[in-house]
Biopython code that builds the backbone (N, CA, C, O; Angstrom):
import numpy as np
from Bio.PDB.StructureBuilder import StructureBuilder

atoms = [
    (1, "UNK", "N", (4.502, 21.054, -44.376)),
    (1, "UNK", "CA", (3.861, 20.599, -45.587)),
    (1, "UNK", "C", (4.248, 21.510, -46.737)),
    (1, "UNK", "O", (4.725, 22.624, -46.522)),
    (2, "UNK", "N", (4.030, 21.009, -48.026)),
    (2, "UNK", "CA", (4.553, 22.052, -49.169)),
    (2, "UNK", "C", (3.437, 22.532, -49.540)),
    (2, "UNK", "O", (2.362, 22.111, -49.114)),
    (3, "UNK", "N", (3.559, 23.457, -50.365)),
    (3, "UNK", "CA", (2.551, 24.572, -50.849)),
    (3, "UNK", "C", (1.663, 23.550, -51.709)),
    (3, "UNK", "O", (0.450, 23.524, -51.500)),
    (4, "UNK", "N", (2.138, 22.855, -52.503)),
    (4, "UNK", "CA", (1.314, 21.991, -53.484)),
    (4, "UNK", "C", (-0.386, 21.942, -52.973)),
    (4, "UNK", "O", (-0.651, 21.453, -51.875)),
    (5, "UNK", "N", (-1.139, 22.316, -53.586)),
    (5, "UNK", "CA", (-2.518, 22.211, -53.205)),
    (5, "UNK", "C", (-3.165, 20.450, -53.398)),
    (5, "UNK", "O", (-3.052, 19.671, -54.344)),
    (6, "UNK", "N", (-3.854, 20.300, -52.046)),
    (6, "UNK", "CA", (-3.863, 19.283, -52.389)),
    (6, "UNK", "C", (-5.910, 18.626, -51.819)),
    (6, "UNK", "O", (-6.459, 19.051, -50.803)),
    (7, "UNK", "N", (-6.317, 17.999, -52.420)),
    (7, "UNK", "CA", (-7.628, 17.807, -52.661)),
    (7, "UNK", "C", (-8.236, 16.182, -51.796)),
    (7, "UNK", "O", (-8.108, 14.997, -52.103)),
    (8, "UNK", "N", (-8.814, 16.788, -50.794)),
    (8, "UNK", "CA", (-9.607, 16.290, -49.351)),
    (8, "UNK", "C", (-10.680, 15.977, -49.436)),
    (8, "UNK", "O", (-11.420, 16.855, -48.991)),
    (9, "UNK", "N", (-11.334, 14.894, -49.898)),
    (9, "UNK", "CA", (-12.796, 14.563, -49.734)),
    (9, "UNK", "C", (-12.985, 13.146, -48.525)),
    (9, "UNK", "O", (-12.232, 12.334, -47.986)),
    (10, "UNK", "N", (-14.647, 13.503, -48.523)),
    (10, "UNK", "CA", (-14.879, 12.858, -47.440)),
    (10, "UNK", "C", (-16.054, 11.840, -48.489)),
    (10, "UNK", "O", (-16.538, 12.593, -49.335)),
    (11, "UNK", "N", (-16.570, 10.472, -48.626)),
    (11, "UNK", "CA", (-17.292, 10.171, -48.912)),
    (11, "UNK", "C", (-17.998, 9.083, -48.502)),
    (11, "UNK", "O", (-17.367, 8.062, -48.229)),
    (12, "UNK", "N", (-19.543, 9.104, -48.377)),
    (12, "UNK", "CA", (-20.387, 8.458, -47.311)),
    (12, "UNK", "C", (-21.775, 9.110, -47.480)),
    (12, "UNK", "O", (-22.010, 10.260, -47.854)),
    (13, "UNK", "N", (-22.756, 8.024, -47.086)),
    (13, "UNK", "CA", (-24.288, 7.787, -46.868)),
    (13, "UNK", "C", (-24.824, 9.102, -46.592)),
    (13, "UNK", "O", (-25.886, 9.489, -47.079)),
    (14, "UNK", "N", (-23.947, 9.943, -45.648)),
    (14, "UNK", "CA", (-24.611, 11.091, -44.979)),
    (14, "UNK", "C", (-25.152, 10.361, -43.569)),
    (14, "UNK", "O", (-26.131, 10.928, -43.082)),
    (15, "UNK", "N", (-24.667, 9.206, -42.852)),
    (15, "UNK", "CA", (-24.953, 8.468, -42.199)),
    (15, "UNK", "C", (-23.738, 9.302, -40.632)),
    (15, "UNK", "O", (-22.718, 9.952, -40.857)),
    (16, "UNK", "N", (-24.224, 9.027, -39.399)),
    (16, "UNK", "CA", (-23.582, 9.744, -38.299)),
    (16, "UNK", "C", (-21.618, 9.209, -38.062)),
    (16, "UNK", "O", (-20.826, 9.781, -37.313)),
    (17, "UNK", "N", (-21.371, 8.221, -38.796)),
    (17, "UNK", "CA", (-20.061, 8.058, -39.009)),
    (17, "UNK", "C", (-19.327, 8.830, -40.150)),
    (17, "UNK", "O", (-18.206, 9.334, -40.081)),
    (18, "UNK", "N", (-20.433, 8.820, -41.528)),
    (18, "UNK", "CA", (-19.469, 9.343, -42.533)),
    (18, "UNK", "C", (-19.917, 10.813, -41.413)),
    (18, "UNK", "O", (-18.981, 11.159, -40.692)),
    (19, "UNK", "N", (-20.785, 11.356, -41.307)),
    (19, "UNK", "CA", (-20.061, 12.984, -41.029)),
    (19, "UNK", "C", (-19.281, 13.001, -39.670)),
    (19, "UNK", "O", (-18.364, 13.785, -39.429)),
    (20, "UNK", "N", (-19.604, 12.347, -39.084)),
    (20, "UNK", "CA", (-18.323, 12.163, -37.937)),
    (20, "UNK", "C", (-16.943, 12.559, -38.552)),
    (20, "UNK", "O", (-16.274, 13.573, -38.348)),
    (21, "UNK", "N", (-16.684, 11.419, -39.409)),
    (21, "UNK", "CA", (-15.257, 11.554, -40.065)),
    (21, "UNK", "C", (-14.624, 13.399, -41.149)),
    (21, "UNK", "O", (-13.577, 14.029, -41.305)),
    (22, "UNK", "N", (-16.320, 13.516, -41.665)),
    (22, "UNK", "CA", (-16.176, 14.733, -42.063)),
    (22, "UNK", "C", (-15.569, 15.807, -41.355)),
    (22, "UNK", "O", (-14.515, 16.335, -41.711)),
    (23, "UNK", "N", (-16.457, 16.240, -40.012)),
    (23, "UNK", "CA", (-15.855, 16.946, -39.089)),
    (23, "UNK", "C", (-14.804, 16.534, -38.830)),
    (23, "UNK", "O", (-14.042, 17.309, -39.407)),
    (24, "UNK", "N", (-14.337, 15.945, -38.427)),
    (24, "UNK", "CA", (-12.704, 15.323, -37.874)),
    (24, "UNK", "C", (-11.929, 15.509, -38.763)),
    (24, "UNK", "O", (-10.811, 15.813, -38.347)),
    (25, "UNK", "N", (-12.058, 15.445, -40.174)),
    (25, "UNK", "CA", (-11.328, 16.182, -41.181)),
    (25, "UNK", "C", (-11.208, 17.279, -41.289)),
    (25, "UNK", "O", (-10.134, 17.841, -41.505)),
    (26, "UNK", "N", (-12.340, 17.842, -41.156)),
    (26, "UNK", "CA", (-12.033, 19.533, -41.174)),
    (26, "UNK", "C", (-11.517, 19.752, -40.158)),
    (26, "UNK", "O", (-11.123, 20.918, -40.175)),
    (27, "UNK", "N", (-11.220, 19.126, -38.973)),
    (27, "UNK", "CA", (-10.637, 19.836, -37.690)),
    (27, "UNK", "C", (-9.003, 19.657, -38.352)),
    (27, "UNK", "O", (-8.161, 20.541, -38.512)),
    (28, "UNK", "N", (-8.922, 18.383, -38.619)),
    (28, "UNK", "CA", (-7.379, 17.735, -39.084)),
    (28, "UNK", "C", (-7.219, 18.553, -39.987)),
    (28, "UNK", "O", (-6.035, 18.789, -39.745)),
    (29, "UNK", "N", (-7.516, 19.373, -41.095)),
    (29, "UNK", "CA", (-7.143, 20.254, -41.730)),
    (29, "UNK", "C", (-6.651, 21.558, -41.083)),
    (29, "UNK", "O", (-5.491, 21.933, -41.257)),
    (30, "UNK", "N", (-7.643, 22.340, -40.242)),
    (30, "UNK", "CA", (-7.564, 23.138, -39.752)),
    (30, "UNK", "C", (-6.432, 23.421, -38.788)),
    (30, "UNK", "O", (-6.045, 24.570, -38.573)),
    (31, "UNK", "N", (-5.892, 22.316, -38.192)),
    (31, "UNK", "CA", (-4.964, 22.073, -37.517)),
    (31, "UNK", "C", (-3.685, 22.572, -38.262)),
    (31, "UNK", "O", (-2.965, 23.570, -38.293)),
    (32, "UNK", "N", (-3.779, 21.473, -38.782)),
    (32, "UNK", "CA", (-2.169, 21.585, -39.972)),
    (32, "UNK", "C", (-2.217, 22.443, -40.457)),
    (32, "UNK", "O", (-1.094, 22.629, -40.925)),
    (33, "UNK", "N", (-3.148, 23.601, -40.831)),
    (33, "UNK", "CA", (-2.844, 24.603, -41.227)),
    (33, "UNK", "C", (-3.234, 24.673, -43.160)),
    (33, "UNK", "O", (-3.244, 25.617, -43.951)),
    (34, "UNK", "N", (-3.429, 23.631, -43.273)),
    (34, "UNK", "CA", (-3.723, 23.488, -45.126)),
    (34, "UNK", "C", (-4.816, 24.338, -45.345)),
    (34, "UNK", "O", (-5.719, 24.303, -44.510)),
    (35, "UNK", "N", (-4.957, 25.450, -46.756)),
    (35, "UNK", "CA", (-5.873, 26.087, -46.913)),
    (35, "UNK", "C", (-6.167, 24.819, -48.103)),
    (35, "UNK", "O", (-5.395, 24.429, -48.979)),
    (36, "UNK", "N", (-7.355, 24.415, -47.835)),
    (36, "UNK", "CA", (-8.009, 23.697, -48.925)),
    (36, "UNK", "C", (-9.351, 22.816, -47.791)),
    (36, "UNK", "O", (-9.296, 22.335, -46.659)),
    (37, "UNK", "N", (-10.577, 22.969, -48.941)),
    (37, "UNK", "CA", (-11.855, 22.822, -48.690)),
    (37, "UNK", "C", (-11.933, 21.110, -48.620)),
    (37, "UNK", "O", (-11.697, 20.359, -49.566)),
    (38, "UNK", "N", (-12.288, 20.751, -47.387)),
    (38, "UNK", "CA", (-12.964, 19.131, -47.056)),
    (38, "UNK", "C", (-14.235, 19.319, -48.165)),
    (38, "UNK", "O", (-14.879, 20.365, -48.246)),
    (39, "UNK", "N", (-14.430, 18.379, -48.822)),
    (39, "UNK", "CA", (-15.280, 18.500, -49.667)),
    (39, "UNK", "C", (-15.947, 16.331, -49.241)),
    (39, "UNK", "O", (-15.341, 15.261, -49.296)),
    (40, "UNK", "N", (-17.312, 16.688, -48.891)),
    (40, "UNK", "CA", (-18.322, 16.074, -48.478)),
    (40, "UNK", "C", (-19.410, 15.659, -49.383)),
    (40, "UNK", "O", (-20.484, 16.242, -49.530)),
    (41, "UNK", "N", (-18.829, 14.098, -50.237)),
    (41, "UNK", "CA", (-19.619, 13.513, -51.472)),
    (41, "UNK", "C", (-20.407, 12.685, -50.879)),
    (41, "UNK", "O", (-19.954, 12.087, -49.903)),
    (42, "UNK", "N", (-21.666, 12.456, -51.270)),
    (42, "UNK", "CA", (-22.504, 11.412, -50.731)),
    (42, "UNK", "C", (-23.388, 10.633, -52.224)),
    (42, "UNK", "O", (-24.447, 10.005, -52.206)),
    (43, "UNK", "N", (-22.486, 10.967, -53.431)),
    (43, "UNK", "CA", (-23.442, 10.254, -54.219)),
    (43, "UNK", "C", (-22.746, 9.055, -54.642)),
    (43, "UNK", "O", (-21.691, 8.968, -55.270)),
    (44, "UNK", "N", (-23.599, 8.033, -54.142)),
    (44, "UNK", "CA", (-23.182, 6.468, -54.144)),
    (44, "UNK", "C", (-22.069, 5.959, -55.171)),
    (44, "UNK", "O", (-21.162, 5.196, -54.840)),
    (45, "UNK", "N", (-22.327, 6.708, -57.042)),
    (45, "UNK", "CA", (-21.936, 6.152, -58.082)),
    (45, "UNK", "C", (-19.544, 6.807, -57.753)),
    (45, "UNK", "O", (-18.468, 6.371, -58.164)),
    (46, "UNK", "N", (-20.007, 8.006, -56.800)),
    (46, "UNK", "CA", (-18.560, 8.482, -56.757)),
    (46, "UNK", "C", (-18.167, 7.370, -55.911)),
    (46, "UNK", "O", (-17.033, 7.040, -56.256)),
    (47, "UNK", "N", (-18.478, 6.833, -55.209)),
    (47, "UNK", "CA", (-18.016, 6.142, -54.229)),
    (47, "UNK", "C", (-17.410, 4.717, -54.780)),
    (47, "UNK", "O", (-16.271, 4.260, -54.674)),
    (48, "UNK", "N", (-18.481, 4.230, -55.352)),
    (48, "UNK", "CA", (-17.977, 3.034, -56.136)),
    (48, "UNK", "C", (-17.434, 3.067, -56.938)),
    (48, "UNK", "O", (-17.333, 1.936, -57.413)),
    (49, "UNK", "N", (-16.431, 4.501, -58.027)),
    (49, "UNK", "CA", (-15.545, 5.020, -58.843)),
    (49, "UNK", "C", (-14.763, 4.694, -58.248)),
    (49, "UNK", "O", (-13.877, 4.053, -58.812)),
    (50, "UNK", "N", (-14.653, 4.954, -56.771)),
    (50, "UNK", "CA", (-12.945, 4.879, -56.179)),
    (50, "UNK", "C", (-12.879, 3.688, -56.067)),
    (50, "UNK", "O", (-11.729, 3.526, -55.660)),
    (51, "UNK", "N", (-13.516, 2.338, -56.186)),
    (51, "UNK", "CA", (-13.119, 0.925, -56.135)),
    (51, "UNK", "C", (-13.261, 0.816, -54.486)),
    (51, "UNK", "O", (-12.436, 0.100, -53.919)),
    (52, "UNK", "N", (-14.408, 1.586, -53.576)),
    (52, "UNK", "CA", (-14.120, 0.762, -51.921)),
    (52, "UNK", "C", (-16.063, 0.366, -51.651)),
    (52, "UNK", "O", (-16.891, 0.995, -52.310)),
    (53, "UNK", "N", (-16.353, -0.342, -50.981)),
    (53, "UNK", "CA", (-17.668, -0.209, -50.673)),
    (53, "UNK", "C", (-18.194, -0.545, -49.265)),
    (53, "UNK", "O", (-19.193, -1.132, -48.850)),
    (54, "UNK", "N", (-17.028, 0.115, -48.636)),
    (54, "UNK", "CA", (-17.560, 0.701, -46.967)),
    (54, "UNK", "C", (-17.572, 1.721, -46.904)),
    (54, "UNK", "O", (-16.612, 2.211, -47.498)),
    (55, "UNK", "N", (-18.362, 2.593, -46.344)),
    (55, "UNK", "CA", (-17.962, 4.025, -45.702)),
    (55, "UNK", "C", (-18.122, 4.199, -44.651)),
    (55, "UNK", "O", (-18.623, 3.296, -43.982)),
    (56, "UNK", "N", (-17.797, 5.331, -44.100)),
    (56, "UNK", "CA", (-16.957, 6.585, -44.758)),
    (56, "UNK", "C", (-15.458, 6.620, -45.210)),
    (56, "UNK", "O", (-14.510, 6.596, -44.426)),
    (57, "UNK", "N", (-15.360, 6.683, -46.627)),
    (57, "UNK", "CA", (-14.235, 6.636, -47.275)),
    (57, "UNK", "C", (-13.314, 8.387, -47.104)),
    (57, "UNK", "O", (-13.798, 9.498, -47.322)),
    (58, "UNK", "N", (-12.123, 8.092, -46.723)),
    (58, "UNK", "CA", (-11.575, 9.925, -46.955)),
    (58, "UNK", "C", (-10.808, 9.021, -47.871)),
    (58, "UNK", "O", (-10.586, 7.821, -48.033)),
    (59, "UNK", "N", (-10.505, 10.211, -48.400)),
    (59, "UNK", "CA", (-9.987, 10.126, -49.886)),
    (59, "UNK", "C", (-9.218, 11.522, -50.264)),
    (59, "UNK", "O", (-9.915, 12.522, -50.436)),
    (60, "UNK", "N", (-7.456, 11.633, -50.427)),
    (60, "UNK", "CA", (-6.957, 12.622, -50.665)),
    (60, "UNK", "C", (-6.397, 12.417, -52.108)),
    (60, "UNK", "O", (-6.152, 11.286, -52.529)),
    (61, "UNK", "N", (-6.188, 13.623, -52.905)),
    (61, "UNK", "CA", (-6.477, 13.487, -54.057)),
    (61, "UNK", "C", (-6.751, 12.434, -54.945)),
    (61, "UNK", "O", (-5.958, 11.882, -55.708)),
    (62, "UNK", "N", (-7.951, 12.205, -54.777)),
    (62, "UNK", "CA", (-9.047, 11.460, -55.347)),
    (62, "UNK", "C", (-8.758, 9.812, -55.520)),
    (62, "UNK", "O", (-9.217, 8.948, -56.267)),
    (63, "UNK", "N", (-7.795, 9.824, -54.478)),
    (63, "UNK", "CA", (-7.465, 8.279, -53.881)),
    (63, "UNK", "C", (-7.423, 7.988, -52.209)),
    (63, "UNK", "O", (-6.764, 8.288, -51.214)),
    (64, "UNK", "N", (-8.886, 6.992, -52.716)),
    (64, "UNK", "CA", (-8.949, 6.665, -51.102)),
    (64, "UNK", "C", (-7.734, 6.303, -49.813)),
    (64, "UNK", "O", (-6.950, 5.470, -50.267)),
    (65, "UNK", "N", (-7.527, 6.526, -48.984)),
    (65, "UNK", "CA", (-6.848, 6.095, -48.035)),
    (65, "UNK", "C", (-7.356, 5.430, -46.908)),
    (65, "UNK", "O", (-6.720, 4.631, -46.220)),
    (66, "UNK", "N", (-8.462, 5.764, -46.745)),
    (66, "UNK", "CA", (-8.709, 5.031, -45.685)),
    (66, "UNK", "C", (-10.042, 4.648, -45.760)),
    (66, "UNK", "O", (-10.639, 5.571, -46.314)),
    (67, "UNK", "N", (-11.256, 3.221, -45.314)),
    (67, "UNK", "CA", (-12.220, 3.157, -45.530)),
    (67, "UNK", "C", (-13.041, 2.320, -44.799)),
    (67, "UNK", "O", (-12.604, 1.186, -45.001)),
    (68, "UNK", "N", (-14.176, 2.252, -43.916)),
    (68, "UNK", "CA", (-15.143, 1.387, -43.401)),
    (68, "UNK", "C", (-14.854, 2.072, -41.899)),
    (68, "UNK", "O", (-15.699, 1.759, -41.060)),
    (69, "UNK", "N", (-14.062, 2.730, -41.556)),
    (69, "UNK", "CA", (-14.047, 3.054, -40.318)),
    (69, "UNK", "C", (-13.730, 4.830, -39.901)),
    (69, "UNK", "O", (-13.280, 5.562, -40.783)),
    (70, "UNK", "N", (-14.006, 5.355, -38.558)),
    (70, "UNK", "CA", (-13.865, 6.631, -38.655)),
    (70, "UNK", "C", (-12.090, 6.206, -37.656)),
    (70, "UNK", "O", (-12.158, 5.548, -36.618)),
    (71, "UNK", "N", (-11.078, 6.566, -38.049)),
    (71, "UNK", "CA", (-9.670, 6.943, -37.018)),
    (71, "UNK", "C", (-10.297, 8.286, -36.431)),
    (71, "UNK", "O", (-11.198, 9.018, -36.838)),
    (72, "UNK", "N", (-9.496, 8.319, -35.357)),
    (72, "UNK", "CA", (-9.543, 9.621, -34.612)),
    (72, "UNK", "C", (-8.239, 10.955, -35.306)),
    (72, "UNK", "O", (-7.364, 10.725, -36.141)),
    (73, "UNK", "N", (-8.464, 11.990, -34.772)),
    (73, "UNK", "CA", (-8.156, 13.366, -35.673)),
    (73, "UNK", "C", (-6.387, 13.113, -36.041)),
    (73, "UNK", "O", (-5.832, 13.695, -36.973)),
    (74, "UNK", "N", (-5.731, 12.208, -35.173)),
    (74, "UNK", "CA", (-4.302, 12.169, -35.490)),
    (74, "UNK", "C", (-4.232, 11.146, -36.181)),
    (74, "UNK", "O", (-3.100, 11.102, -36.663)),
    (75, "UNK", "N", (-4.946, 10.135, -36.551)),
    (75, "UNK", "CA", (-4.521, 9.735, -37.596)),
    (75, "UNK", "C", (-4.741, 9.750, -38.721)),
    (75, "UNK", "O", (-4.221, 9.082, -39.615)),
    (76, "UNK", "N", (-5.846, 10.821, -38.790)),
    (76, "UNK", "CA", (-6.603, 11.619, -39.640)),
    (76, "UNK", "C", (-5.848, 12.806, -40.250)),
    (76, "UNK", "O", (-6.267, 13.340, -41.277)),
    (77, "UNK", "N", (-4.452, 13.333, -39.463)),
    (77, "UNK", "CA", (-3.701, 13.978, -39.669)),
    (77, "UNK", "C", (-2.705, 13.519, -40.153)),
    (77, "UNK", "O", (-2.093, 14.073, -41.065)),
    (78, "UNK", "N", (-2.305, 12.204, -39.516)),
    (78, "UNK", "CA", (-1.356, 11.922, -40.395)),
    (78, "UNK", "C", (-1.010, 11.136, -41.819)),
    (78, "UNK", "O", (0.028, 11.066, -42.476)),
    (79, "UNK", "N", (-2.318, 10.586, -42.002)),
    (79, "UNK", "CA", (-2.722, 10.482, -43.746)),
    (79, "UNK", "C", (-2.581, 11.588, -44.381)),
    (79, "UNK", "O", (-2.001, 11.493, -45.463)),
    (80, "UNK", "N", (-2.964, 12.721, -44.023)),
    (80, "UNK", "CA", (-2.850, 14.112, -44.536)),
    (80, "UNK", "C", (-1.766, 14.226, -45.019)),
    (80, "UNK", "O", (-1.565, 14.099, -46.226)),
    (81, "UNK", "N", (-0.701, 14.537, -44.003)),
    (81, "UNK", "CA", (0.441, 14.689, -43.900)),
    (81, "UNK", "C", (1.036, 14.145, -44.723)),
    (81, "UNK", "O", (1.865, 14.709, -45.437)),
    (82, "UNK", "N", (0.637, 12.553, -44.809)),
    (82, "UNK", "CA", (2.240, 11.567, -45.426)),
    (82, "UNK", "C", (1.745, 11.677, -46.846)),
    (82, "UNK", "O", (2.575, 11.407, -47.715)),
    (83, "UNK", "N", (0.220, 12.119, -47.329)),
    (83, "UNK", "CA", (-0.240, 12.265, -48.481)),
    (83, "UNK", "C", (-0.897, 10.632, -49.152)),
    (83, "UNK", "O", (-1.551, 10.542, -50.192)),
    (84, "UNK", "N", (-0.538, 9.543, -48.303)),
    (84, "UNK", "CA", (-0.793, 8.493, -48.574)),
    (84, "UNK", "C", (-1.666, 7.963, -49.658)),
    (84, "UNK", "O", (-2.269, 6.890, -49.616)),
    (85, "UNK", "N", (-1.672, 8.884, -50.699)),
    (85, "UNK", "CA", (-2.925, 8.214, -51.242)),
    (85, "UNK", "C", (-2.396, 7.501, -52.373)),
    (85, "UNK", "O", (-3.085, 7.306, -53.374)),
    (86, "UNK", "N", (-1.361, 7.152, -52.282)),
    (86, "UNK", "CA", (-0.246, 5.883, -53.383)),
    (86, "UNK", "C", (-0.679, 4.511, -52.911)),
    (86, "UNK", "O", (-0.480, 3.454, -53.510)),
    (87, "UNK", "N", (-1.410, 4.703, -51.549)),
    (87, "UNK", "CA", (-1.387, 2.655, -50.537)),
    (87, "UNK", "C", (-2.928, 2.348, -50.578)),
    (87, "UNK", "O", (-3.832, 3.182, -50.634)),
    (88, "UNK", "N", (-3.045, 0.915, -50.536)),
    (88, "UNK", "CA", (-4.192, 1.022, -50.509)),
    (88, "UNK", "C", (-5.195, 1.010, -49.036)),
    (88, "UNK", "O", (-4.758, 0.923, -47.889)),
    (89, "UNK", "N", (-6.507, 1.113, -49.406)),
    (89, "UNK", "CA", (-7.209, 2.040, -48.168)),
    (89, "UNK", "C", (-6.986, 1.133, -46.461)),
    (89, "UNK", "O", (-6.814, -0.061, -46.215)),
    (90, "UNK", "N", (-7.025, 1.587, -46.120)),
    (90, "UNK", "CA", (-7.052, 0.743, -44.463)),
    (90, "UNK", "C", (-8.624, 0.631, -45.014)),
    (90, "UNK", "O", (-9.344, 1.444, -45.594)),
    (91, "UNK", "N", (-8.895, -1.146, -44.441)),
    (91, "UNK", "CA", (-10.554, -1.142, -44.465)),
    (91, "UNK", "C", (-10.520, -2.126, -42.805)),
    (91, "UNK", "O", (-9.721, -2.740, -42.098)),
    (92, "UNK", "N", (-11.731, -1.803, -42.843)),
    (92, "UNK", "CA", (-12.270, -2.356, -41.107)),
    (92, "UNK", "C", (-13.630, -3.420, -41.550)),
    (92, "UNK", "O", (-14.470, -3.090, -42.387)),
    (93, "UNK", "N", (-13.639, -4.583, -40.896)),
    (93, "UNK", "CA", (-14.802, -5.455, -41.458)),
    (93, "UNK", "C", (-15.882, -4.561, -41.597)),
    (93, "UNK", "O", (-16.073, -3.503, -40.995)),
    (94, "UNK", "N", (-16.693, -5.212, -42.622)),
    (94, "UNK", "CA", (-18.022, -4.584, -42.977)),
    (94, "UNK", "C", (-19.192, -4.020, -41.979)),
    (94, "UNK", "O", (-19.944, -3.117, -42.345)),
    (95, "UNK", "N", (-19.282, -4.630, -40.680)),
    (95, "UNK", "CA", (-20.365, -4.615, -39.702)),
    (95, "UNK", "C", (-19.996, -3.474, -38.767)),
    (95, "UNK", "O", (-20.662, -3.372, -37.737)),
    (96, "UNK", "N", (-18.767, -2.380, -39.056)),
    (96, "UNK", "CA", (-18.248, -1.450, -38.148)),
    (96, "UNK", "C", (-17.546, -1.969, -36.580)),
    (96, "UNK", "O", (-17.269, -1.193, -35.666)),
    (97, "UNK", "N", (-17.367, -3.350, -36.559)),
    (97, "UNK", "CA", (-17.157, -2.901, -34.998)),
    (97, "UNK", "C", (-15.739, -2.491, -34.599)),
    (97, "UNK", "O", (-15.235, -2.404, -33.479)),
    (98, "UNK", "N", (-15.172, -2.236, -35.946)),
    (98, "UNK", "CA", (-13.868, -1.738, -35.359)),
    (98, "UNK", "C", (-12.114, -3.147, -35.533)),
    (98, "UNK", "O", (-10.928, -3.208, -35.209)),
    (99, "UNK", "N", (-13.302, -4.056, -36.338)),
    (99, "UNK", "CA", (-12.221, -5.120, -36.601)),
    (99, "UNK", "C", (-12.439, -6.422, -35.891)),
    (99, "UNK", "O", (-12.109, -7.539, -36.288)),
    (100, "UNK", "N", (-13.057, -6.093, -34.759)),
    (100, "UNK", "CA", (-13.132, -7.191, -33.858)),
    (100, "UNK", "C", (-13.434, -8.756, -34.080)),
    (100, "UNK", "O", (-12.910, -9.652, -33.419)),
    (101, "UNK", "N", (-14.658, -8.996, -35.444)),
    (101, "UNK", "CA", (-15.035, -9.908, -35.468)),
    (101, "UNK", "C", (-14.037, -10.705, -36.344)),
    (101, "UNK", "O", (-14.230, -11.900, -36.569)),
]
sb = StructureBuilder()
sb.init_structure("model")
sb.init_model(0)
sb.init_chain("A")
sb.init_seg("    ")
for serial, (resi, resn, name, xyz) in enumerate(atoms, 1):
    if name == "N":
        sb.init_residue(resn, " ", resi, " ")
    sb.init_atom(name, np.array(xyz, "f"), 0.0, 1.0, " ", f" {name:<3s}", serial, name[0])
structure = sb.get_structure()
């Protein structure tokens, strides 16, 4: 990864998925080695700034990437990584089950 500092939020209800995803970010950080702070928003009006209204939204510099569902830590890493926050968010139907319905 390049030095460029780059800015990791997590945003959500405070509900057991958005911090699910929180932790799993900070692990996915910690991993890769990036010094920069997961930063953990839960006030509704930021959320609906970024244009998504599922959570838990991660969001790398201050464009969502991914939203309505928690991925597990590698693919949590590799949004990191590719910096993705040019595409728009992966969303998962509204009811959480993961797409199914």
């Amino acid at each position: 990864m390049s030095n460029e500092k780059i800015k990791i939020q997590v945003l959500g209800s405070g509900c057991p998925s958005c911090k699910k995803l929180y932790e799993l970010t900070k692990q996915a950080v910690q991993e890769l080695g990036i010094e920069t702070e997961v930063e953990y928003v839960t006030e509704i009006g930021k959320i609906i700034e970024m244009g998504v209204m599922q959570t838990p939204v991660l969001a790398i510099n201050d464009k969502p990437v991914m939203a309505g569902s928690v991925p597990d830590k590698e693919r949590i890493k590799e949004l990191i990584a590719n910096k993705s926050g040019d595409s728009a968010p992966e969303q998962k139907c509204a009811c959480n089950c993961g797409g199914s319905c």
